[in-house]
N, C-alpha and C positions, 0 to 999 in steps of 0.2 A: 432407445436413446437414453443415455443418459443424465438427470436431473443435474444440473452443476449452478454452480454460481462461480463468478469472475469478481474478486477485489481487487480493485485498483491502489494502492497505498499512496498516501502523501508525492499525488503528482501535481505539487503545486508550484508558482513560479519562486519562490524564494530558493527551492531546491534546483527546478530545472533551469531556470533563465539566468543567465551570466550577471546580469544588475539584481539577480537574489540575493539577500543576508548571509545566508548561509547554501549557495551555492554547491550541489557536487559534483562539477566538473564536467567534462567532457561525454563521461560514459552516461552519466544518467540524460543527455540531451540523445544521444543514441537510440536511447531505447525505447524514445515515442514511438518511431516508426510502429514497431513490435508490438506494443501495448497498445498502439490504434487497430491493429491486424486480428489482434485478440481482442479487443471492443467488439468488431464486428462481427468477427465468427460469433462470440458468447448472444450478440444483439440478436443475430441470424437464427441462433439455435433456442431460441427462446430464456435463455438463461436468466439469472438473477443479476443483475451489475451492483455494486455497492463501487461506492468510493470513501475512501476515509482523508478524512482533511485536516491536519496540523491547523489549531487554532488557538490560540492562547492568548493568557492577560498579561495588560502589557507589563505585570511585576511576577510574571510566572518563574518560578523557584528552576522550571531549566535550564534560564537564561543563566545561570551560576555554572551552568555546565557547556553551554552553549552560546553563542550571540545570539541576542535578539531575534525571531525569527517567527514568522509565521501568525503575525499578532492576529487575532481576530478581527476579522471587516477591512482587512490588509488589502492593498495587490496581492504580497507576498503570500498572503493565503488562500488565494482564488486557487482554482484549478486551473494548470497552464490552456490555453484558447483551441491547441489541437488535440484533447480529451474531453471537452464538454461536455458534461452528463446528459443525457436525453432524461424528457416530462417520467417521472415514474420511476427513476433511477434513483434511489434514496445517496443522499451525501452524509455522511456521520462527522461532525465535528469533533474532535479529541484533542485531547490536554496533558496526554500520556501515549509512550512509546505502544504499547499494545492496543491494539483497536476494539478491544472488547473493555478496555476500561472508560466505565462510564459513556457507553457509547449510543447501547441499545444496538449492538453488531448483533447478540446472540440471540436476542427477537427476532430481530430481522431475516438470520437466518434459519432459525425456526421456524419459522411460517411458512418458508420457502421448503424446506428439507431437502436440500441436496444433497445429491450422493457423493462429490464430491467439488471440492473448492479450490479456484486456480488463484494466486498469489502475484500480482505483479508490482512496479512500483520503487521508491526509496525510502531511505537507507535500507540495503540487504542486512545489514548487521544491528539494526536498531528498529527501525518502526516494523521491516517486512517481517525481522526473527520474530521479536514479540508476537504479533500475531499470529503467525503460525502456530509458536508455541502454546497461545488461546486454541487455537484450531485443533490441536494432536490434543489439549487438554478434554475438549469437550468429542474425541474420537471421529472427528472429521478426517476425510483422507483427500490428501492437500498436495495439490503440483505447485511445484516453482520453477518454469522456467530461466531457465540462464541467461535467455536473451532478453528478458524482461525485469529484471532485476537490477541495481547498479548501487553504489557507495561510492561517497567521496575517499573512502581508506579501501584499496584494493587487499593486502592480507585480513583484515576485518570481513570484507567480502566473504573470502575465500572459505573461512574459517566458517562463516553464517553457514554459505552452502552446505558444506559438511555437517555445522548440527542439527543443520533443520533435517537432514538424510538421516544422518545415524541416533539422532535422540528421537526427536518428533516424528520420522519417519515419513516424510516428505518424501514424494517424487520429483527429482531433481533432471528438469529436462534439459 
């Protein structure tokens, strides 16, 4: 069997819940189902779970780029009620689009050593890119399923998938 680890990205309510700040849309409400389905296979198969959590102060320098969203100790920054971390599932709060910045993701996943890492979650083109691109940096070989992934910009989408295949070298299911 294979060692793996499952990241979950930024499935917090601000993104998935329609009363979110920064809302995206319909597809990313979708793709709980998916990302619950892969919770429990990876829970089943002993895996690693990491979650990473959009958390910011509330004069974070994103908000220049973005609305308001995701402030630390939020609603908006919980993790939506049907992904709940299970006791021993570490949750990494970040303040940047990649999940290895300043995160303590690469400890984490050093210790564990998997052989390889599944990618689920939002934005496909901003928080899930980023981190893969951490992921192919430190020579991790990285799945992103399609069904588990979502953006509020569908060509952004589009585009992520392909570079996370042809740069990063991602398995894109």
């Amino acid at each position: 069997m294979i060692k793996a680890a499952l990241i979950v990205v930024d499935m917090l309510n601000d993104f998935i819940d329609e009363k979110g700040a920064l809302y995206c849309g319909q597809g990313a409400r979708d793709i709980v189902p998916f990302v619950r389905l892969r919770l429990e296979a990876h829970r089943r198969a002993g895996s690693l779970v990491v979650y990473l959590q959009d958390a910011h102060a509330k004069d974070d320098r994103e908000f220049e780029k973005f609305p308001p969203h995701c402030v630390a100790g939020t609603w908006g920054s919980q993790i939506i009620d049907a992904l709940v971390p299970r006791p021993g599932e570490p949750v990494l709060p970040k303040t940047r689009y990649s999940g290895f910045y300043g995160t303590g993701l690469e400890t984490v996943l050093a210790g564990h050593g998997p052989e390889e890492v599944e990618v689920v979650g939002v934005c496909t083109s901003i928080c899930v890119m980023d981190t893969v691109g951490g992921l192919a940096n430190r020579d991790y070989r990285t799945i992103v399923p399609r069904a588990g992934v979502a953006d509020f910009d569908a060509e952004a989408h589009s585009h992520a998938l392909k570079r996370m295949e042809r740069l990063y070298g991602a398995t894109i299911q």
